[in-house]
C-alpha positions as CSV (number, residue, x, y, z in Angstrom):
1,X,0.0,0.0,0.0
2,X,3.0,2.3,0.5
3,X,4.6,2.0,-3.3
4,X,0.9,3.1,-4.5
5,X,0.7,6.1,-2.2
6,X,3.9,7.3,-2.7
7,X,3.3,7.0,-6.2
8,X,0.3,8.9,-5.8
9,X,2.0,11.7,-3.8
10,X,4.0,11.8,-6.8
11,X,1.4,11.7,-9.2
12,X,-0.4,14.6,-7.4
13,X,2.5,16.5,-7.0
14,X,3.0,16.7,-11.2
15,X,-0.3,17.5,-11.7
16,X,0.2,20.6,-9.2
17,X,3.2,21.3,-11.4
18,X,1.9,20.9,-14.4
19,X,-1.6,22.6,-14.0
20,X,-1.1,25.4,-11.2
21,X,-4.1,25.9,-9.0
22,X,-3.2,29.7,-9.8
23,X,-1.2,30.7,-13.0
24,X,1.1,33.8,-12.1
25,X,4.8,34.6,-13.1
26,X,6.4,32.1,-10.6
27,X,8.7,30.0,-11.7
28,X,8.7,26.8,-9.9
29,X,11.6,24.7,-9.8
30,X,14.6,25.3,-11.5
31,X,15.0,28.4,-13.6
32,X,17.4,26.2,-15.8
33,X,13.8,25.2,-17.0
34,X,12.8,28.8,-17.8
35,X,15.7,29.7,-19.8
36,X,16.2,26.8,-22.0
37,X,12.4,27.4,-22.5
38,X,13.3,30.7,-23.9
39,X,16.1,29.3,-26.2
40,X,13.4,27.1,-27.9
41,X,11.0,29.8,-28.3
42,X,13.7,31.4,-29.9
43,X,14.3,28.4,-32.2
44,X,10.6,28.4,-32.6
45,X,10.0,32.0,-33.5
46,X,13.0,32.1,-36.5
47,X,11.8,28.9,-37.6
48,X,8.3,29.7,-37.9
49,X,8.9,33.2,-39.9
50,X,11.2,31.1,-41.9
51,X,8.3,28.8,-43.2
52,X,6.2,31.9,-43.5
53,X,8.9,33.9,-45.5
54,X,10.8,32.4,-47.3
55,X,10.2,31.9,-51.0
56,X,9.5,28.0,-51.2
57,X,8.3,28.1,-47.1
58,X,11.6,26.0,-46.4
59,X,10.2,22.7,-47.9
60,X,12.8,22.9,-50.7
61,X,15.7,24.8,-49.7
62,X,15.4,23.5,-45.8
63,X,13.7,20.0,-46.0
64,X,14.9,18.6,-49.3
65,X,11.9,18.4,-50.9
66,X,11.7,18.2,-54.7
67,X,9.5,21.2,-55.3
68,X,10.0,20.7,-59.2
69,X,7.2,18.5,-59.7
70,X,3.4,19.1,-60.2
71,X,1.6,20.5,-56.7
72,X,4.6,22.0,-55.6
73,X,2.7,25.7,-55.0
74,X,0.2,23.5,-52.4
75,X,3.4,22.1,-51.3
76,X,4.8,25.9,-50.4
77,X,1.5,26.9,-49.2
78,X,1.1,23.8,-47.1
79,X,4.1,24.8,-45.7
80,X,3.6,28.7,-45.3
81,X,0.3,27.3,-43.6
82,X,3.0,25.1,-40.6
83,X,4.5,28.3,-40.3
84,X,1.9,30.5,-39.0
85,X,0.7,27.3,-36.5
86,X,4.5,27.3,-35.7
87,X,4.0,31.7,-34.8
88,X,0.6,31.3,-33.0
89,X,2.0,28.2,-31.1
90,X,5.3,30.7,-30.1
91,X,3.3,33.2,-29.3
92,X,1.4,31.6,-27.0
93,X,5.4,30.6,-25.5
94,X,6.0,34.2,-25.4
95,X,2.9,34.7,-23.5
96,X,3.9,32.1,-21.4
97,X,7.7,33.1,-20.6
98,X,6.8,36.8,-19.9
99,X,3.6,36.7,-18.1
100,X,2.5,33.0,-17.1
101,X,6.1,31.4,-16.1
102,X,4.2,29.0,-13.7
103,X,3.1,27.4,-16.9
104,X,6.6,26.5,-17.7
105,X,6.0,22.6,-17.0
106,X,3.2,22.4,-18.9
107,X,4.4,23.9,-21.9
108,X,7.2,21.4,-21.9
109,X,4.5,18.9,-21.3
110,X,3.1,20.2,-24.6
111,X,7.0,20.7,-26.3
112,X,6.8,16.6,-25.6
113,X,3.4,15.8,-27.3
114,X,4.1,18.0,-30.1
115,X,7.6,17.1,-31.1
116,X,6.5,13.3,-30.4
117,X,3.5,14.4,-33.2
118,X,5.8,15.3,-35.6
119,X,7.5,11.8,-35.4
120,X,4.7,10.1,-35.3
121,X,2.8,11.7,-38.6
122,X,5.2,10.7,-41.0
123,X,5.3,7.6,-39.9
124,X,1.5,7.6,-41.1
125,X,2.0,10.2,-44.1
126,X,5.5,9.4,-45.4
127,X,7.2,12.0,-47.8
128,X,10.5,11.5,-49.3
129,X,12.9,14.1,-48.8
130,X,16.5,14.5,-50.6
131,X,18.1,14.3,-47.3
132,X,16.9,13.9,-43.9
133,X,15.2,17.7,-42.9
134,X,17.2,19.2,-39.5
135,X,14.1,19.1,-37.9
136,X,14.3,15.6,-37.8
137,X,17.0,15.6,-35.4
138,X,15.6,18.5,-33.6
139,X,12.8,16.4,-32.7
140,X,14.9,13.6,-30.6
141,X,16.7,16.4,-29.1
142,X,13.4,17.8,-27.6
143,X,11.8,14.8,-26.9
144,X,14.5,13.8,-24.5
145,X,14.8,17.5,-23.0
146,X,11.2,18.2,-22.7
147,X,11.3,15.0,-20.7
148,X,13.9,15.7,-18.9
149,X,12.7,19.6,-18.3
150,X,9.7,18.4,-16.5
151,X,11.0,15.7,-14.4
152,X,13.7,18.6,-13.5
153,X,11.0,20.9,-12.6
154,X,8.5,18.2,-11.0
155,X,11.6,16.6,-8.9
156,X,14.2,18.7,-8.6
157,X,12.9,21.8,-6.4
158,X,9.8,21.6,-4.6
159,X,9.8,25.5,-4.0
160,X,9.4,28.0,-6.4
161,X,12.7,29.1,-7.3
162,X,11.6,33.1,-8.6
163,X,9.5,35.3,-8.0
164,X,7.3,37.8,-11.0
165,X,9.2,39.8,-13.0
């Protein structure tokens, strides 16, 4: 009966982290969190202007894709499209970092289901690429850290470590 109660201390105790009875600018646990959070909302904010911008949305000149074939204006579009999901998801990350840093753990919560998305889908939907896209390798990276960003936060401090700013 111990094992299960513990483990549903523990359970509680990463739901409180990860859904905040009150959302305010604390940052709970390690700040380490909070600034990696910011390099990836960096990463995510170039990234999704770069699929907005450029010329062939990335799909060619980024991901390899053979954009000399039939469809490949849909192809552009499609990916002009990811980039403005990319800037409203970002955004909401911004929101997040400068107002809402109790959130912190449950934006790497959602880092983990989105990056595991984008391995997952093309495992559905393959495309072929000319070489593998750098996202690709992006997404292992963040899988692991978003993992390990809120078992950081959920285990490593139990206090908030900052206060608003």
């Amino acid at each position: 009966m111990g094992k299960f109660m513990e483990k549903g201390l523990v359970m509680k105790n990463v739901l409180e982290i990860l859904l905040p009875a009150r959302a305010d600018n604390t940052i709970r646990g390690s700040k380490w969190s909070f600034y990696i959070f910011i390099l990836i909302a960096i990463i995510g904010t170039v990234r999704s202007f770069i699929h907005i911008l450029a010329p062939d949305g990335g799909a060619g000149s980024i991901a390899g894709m053979n954009l000399a074939v039939t469809g490949a204006d849909e192809v552009i579009f499609a990916f002009a499209l990811w980039g403005g999901e990319q800037l409203i998801y970002v955004l909401i990350q911004w929101v997040v970092i400068f107002r809402y840093r109790s959130l912190i753990p449950l934006m790497w919560a959602v880092q983990f289901f989105e990056t595991l998305l984008r391995m997952v889908i093309p495992r559905i939907k393959p495309v072929t690429f000319a070489h593998t896209p750098p996202g690709a390798y992006q997404n292992y990276v963040y899988l692991v850290l978003s993992v390990l960003m809120v078992a950081w936060t959920a285990w490593g401090n139990k206090k908030p470590a900052g206060g608003a700013g």
